[in-house]
C-alpha positions as CSV (number, residue, x, y, z in Angstrom):
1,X,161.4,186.8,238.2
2,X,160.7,188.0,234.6
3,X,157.2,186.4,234.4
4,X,156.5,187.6,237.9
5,X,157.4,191.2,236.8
6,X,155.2,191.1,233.3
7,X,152.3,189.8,235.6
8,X,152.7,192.7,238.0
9,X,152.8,195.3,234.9
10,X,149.8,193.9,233.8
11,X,147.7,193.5,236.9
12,X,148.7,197.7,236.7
13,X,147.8,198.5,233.5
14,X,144.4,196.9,234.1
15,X,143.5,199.0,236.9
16,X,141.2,202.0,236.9
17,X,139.4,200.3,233.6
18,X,136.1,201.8,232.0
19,X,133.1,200.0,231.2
20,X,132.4,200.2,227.3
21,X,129.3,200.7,225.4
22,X,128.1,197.6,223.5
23,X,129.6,197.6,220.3
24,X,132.5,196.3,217.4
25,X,136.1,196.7,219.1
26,X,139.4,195.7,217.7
27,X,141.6,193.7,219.9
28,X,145.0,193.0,220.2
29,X,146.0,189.5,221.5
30,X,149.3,188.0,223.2
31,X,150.4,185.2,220.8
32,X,149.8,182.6,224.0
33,X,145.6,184.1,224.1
34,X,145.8,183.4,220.6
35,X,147.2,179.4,220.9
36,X,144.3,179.2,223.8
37,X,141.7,180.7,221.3
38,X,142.2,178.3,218.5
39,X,142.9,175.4,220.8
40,X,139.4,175.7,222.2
41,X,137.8,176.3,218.8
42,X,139.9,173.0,217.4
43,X,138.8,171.1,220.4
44,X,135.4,172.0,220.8
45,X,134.0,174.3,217.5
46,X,135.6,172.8,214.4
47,X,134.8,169.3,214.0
48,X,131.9,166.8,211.8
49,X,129.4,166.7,214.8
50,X,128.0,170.0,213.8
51,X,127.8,169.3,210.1
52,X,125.8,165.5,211.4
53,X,123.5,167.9,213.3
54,X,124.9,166.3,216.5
55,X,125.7,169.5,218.4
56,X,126.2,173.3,217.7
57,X,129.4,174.4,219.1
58,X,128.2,177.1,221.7
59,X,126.1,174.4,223.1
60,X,128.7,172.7,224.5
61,X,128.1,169.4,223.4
């Protein structure tokens, strides 16, 4: 019931949002965005092939 109450909280607090100009914001992530972040950059950014010349990370490949 707790997870189902934090999820509700949130899905409020992102209601009536603003679109924001292009531009440099600081953000504040939620230690599990944070784990998901670095997981995908482990996985898929950090690794030899893009030193080889194999891939670039954005790329996908």
């Amino acid at each position: 019931m707790v997870r189902a109450a934090r999820a509700a909280a949130k899905a409020r607090a992102g209601a009536g949002t603003i679109e924001l100009p292009p531009g440099r914001y600081e953000v504040v992530m939620e230690p599990a965005a944070v784990v998901d972040v670095l997981q995908n950059l482990s996985l898929y950014g950090f690794n030899g092939k893009a030193c080889l010349g194999m891939t670039r990370w954005p790329d996908g490949g």
